[in-house]
Biotite code that builds the C-alpha atoms (Angstrom):
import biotite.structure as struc

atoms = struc.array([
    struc.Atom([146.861, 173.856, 170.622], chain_id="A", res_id=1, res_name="UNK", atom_name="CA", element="C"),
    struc.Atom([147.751, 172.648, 174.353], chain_id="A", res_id=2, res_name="UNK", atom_name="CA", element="C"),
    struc.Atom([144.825, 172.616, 176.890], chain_id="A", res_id=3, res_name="UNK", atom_name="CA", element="C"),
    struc.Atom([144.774, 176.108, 179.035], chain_id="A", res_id=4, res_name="UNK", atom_name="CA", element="C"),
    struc.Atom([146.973, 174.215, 181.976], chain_id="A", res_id=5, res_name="UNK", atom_name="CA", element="C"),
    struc.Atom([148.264, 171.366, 180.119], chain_id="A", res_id=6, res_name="UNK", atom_name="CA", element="C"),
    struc.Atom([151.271, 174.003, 179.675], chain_id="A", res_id=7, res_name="UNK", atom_name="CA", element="C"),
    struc.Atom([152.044, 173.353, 183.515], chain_id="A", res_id=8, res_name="UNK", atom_name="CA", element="C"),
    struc.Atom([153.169, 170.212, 183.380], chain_id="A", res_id=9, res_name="UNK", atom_name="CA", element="C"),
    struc.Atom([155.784, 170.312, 180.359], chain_id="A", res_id=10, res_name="UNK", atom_name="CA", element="C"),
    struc.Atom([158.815, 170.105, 181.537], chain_id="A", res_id=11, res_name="UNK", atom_name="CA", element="C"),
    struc.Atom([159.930, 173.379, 180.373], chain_id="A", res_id=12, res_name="UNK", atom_name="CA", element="C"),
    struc.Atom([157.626, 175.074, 182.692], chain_id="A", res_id=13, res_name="UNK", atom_name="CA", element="C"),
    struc.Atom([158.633, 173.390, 185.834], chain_id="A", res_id=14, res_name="UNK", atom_name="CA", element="C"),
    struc.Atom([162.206, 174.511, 185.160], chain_id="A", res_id=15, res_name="UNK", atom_name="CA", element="C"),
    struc.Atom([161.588, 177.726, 184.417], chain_id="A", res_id=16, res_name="UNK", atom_name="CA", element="C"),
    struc.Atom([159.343, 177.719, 187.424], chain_id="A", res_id=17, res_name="UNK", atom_name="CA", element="C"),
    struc.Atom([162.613, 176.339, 189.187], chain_id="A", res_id=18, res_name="UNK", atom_name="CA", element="C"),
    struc.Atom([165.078, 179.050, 188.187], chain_id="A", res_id=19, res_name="UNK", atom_name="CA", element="C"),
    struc.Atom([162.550, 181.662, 189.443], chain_id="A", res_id=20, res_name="UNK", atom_name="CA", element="C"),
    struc.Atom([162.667, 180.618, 192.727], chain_id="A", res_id=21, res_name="UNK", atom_name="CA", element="C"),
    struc.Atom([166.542, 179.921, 192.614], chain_id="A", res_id=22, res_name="UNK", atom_name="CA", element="C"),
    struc.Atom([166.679, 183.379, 191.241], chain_id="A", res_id=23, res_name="UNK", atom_name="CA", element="C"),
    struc.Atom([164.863, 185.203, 193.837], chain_id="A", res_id=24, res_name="UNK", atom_name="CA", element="C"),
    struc.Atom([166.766, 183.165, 196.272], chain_id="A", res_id=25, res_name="UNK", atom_name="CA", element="C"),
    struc.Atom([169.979, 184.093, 194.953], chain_id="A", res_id=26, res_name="UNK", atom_name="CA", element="C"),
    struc.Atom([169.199, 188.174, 194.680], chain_id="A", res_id=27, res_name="UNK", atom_name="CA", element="C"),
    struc.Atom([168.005, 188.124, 198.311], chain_id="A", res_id=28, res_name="UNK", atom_name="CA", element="C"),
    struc.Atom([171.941, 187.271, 199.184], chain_id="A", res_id=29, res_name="UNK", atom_name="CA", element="C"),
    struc.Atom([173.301, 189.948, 197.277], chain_id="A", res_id=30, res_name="UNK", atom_name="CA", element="C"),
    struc.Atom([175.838, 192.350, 199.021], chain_id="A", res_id=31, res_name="UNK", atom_name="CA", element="C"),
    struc.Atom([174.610, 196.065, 199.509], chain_id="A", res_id=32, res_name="UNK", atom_name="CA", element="C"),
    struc.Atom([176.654, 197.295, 197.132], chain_id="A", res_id=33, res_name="UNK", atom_name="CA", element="C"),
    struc.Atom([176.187, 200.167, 193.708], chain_id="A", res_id=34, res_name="UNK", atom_name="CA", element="C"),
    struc.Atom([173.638, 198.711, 190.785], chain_id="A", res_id=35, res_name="UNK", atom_name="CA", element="C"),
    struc.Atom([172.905, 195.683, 192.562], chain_id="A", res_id=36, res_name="UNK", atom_name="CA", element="C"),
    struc.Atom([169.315, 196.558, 192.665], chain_id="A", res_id=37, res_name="UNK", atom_name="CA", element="C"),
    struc.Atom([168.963, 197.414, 189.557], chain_id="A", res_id=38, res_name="UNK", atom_name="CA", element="C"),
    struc.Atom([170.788, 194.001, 188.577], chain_id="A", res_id=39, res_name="UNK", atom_name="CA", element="C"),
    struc.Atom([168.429, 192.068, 190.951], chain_id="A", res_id=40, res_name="UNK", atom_name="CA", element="C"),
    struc.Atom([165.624, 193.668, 189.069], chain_id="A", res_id=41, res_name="UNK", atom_name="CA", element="C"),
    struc.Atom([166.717, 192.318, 185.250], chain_id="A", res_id=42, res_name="UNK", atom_name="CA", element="C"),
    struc.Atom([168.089, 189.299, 186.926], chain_id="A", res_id=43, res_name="UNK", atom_name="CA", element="C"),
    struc.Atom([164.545, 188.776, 188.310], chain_id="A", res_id=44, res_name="UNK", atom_name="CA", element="C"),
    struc.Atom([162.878, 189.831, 184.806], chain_id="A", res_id=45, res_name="UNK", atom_name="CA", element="C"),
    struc.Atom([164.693, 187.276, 183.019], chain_id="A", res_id=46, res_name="UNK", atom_name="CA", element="C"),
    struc.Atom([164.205, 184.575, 184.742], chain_id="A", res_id=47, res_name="UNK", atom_name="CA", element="C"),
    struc.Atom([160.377, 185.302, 184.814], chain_id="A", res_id=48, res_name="UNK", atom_name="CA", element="C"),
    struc.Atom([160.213, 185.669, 181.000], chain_id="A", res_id=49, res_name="UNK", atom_name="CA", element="C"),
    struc.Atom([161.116, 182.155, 180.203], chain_id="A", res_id=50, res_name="UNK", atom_name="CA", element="C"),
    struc.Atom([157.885, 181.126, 182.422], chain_id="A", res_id=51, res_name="UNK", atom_name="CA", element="C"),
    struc.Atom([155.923, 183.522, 180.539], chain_id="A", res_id=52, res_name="UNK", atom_name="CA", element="C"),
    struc.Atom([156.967, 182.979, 177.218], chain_id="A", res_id=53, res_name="UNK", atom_name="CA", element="C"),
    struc.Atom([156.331, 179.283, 177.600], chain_id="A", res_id=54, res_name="UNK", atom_name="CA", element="C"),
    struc.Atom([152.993, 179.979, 178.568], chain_id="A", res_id=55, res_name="UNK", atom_name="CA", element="C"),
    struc.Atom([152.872, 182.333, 175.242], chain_id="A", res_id=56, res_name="UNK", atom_name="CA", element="C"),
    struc.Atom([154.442, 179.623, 172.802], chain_id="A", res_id=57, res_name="UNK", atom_name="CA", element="C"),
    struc.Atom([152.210, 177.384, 174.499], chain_id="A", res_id=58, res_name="UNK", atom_name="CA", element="C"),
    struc.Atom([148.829, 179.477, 173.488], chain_id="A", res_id=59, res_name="UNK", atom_name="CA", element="C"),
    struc.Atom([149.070, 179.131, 169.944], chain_id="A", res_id=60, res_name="UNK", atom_name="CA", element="C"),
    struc.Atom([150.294, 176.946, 167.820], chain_id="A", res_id=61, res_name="UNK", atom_name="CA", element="C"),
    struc.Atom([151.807, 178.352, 164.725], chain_id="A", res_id=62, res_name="UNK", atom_name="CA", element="C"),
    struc.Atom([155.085, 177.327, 164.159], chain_id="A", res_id=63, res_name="UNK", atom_name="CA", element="C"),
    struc.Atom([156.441, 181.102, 163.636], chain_id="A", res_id=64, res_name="UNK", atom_name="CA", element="C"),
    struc.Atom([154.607, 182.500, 166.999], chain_id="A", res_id=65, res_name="UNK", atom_name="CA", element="C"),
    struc.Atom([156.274, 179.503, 168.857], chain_id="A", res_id=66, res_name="UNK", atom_name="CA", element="C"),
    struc.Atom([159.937, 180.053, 167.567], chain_id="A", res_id=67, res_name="UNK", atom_name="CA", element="C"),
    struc.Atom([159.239, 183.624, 168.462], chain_id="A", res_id=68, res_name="UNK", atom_name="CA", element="C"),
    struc.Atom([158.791, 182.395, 171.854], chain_id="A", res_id=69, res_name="UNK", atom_name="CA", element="C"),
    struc.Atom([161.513, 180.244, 171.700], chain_id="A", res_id=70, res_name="UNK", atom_name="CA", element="C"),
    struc.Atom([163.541, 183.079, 170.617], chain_id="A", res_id=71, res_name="UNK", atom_name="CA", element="C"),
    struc.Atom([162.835, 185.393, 173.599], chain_id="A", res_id=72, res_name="UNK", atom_name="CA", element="C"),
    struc.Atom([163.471, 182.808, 175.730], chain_id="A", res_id=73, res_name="UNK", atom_name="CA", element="C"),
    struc.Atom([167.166, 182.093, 174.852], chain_id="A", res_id=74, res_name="UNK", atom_name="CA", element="C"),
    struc.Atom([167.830, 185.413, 175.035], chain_id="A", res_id=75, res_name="UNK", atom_name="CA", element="C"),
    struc.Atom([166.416, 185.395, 178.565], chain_id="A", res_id=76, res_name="UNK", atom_name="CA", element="C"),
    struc.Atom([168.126, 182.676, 179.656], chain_id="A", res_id=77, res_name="UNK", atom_name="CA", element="C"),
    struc.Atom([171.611, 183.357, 178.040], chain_id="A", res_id=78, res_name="UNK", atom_name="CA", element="C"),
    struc.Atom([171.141, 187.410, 179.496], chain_id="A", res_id=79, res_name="UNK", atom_name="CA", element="C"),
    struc.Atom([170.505, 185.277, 182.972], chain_id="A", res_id=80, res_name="UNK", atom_name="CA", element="C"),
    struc.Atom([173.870, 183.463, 182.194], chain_id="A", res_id=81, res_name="UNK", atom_name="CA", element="C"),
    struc.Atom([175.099, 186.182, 181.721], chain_id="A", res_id=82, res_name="UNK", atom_name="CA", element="C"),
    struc.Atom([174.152, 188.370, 184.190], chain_id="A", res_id=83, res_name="UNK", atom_name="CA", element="C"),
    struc.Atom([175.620, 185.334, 186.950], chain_id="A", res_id=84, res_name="UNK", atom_name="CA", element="C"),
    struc.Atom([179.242, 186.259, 185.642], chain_id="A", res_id=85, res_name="UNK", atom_name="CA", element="C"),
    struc.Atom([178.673, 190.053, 185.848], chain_id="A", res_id=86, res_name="UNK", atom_name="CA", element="C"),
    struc.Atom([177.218, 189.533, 189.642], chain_id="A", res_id=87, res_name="UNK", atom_name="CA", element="C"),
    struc.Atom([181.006, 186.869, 190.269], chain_id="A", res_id=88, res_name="UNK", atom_name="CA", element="C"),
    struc.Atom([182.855, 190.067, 188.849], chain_id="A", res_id=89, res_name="UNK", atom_name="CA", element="C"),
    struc.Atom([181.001, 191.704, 191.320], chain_id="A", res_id=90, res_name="UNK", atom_name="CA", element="C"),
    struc.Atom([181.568, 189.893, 194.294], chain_id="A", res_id=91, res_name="UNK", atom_name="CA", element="C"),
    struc.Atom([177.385, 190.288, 195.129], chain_id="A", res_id=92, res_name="UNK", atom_name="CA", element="C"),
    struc.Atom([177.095, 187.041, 196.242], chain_id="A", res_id=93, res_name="UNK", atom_name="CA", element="C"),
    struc.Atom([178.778, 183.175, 196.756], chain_id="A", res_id=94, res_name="UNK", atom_name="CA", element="C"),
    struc.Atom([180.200, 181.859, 193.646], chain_id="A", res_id=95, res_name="UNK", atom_name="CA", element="C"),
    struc.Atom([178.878, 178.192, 194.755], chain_id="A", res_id=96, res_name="UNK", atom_name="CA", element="C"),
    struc.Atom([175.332, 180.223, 194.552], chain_id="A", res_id=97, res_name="UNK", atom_name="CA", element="C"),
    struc.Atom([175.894, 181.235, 190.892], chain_id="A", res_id=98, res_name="UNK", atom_name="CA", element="C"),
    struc.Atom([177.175, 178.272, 190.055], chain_id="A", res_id=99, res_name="UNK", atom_name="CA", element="C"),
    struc.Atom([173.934, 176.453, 190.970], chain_id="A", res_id=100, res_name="UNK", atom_name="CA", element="C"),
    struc.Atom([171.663, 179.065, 188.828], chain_id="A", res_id=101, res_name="UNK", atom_name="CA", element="C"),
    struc.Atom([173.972, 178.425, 185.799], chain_id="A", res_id=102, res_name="UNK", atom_name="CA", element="C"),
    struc.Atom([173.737, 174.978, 186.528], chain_id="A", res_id=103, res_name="UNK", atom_name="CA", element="C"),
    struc.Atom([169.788, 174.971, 186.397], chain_id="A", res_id=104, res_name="UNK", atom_name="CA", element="C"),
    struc.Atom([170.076, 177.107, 183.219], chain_id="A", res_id=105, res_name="UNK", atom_name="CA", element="C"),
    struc.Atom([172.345, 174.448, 181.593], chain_id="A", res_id=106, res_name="UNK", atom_name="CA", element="C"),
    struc.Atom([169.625, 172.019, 182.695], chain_id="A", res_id=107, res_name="UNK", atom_name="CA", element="C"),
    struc.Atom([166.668, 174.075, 181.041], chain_id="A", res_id=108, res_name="UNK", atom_name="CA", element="C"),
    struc.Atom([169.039, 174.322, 177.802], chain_id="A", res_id=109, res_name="UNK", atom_name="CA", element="C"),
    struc.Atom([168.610, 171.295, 177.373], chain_id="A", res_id=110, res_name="UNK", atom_name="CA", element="C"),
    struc.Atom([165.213, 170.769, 177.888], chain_id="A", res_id=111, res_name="UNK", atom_name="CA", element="C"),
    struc.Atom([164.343, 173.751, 175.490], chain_id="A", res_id=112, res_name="UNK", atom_name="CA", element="C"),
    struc.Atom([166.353, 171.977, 173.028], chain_id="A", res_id=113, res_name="UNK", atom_name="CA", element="C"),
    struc.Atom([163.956, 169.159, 173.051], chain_id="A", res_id=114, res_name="UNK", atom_name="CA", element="C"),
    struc.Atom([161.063, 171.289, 173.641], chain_id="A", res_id=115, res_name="UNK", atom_name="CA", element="C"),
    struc.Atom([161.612, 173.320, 170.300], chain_id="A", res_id=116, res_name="UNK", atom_name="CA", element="C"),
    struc.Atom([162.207, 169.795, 168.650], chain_id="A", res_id=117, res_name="UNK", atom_name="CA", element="C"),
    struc.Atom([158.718, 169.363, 169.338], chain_id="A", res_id=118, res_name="UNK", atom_name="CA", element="C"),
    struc.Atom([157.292, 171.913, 167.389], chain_id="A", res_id=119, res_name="UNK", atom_name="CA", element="C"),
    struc.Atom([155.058, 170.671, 163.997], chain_id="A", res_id=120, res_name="UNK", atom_name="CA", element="C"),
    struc.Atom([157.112, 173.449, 161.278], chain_id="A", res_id=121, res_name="UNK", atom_name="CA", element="C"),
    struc.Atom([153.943, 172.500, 158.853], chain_id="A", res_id=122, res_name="UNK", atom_name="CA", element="C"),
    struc.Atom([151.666, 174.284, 160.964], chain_id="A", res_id=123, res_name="UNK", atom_name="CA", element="C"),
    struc.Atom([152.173, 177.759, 160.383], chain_id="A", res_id=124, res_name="UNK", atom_name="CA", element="C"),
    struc.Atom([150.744, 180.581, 158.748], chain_id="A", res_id=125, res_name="UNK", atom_name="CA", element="C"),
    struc.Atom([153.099, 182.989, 156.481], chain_id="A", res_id=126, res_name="UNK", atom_name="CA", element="C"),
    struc.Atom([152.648, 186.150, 157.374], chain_id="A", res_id=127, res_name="UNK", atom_name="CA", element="C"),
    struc.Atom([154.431, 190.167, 156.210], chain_id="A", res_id=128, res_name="UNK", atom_name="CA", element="C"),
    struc.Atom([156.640, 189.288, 157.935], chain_id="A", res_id=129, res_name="UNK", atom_name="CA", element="C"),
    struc.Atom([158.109, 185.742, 156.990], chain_id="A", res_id=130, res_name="UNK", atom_name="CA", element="C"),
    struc.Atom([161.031, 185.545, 154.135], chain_id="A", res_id=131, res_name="UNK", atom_name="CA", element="C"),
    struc.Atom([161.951, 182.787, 151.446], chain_id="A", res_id=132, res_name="UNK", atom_name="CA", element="C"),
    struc.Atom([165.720, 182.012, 152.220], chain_id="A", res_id=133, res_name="UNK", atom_name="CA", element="C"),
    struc.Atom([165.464, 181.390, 148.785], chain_id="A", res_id=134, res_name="UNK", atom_name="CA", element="C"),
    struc.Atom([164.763, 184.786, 147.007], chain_id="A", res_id=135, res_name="UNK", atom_name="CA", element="C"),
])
């Protein structure tokens, strides 16, 4: 298990840190136009999930409660991705705006790639939950 703030400086966490702030940059320029609150609001949920469930995966150690994590936080980030082409079809803000966010996603990809490599698959606890490919 990682110390209690050891988690702050992994390099996952200061890019998801990052993307917040880009995030909440980039809804701030949004047009006034139908649903874009409600699209700042998941946009903004999103991005603040992959800090959190960093800070989860980070808190325990168990193989399956970190690829849970890990889980939850692609889907978070590829929903952000995601979200960036909805707000282009859109027109609620510069292109050259969402082009930087998906950049710093594309970034973070990468860096939970490496970050998931990390994690020791013999420490782990089977639980009801966990299958056998197998049977």
């Amino acid at each position: 298990m990682i110390e209690e703030t050891a988690y702050r400086k992994l390099p996952i966490y200061k890019k998801a840190g990052s993307i917040i702030q880009t995030t909440a940059a980039l809804v701030e320029c949004f047009e006034e136009k139908d649903l874009a609150e409600p699209i700042k609001s998941l946009m903004l949920e999103n991005a603040m999930t992959l800090q959190a469930k960093v800070v989860n995966a980070e808190a325990g150690d168990f193989y399956s409660h970190r690829m849970d994590n890990a889980v939850l936080i692609k889907l978070a980030a590829r929903e952000l991705r995601s979200q960036t082409f909805l707000c282009e079809a859109m027109d609620l803000v510069s292109k050259d705006y969402l082009n930087l966010l998906r950049n710093e996603i594309n970034e973070f990809r990468v860096i939970f790639l490496e970050w998931v490599r990390s994690f020791d698959t013999a420490n782990d606890i089977r639980d009801e939950w966990s299958f056998d490919a197998k049977k």
